[in-house]
C-alpha positions in Angstrom: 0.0 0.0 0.0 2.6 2.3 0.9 4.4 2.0 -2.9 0.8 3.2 -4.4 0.8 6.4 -2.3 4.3 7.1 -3.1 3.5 6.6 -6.7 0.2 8.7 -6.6 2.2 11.3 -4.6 5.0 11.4 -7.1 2.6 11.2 -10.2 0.9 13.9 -9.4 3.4 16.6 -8.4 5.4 16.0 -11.9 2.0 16.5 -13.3 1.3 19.5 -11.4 4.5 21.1 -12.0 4.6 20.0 -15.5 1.3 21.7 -16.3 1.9 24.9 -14.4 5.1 25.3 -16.2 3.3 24.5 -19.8 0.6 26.8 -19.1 2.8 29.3 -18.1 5.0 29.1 -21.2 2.0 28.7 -23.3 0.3 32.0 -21.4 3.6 34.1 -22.3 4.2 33.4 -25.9 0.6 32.5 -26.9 -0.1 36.3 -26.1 1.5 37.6 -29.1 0.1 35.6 -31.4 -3.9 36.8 -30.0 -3.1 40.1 -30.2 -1.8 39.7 -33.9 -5.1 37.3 -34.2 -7.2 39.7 -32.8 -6.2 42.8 -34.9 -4.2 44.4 -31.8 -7.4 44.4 -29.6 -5.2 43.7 -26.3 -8.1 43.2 -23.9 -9.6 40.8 -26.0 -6.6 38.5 -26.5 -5.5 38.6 -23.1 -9.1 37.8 -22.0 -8.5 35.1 -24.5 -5.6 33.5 -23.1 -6.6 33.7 -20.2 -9.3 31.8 -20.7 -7.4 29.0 -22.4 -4.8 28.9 -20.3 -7.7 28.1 -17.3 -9.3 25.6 -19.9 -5.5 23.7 -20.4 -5.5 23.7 -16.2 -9.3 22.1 -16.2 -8.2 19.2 -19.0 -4.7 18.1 -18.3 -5.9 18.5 -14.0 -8.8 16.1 -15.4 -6.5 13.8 -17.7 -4.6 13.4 -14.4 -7.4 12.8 -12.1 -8.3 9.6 -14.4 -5.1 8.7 -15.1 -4.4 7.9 -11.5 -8.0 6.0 -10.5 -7.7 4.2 -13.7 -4.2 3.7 -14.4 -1.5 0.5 -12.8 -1.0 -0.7 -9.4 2.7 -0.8 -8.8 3.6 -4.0 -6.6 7.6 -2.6 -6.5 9.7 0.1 -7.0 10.5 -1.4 -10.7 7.2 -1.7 -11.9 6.4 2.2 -9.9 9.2 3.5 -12.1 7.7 1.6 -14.9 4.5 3.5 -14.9 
């Protein structure tokens, strides 16, 4: 039991961190390209992004959710590092 917690545990910070750090790239550059999209209308295109950079959290926070309930048991470190 205790080598499912630690694998949960570990699972989900990567994912966590992971995500925050792809969002935050994503938020940075992606706003650039709105504003060209949106025909220099800033407060549009950061609403924008903002927006999708909540919608990435809600998804990949989701994917991960699922992933762990429905995902392997490890029985052992090996198969833990496996997965």
């Amino acid at each position: 039991m205790n080598i499912i917690i630690t694998h949960h545990l570990l699972y989900l910070a990567l994912s966590v961190v992971t995500t925050i750090w792809v969002a935050s790239t994503l938020h940075k550059h992606g706003r650039i390209f709105l504003v060209d999209a949106f025909h220099g209308n800033e407060k549009l295109a950061d609403s924008v992004n903002h927006l999708l950079v909540v919608g990435f959290y809600l998804i990949n926070v989701g994917f991960v959710v699922f992933a762990v309930k429905y995902g392997d048991r490890p029985t052992d470190f090996a198969t833990m590092l496996e997965s």
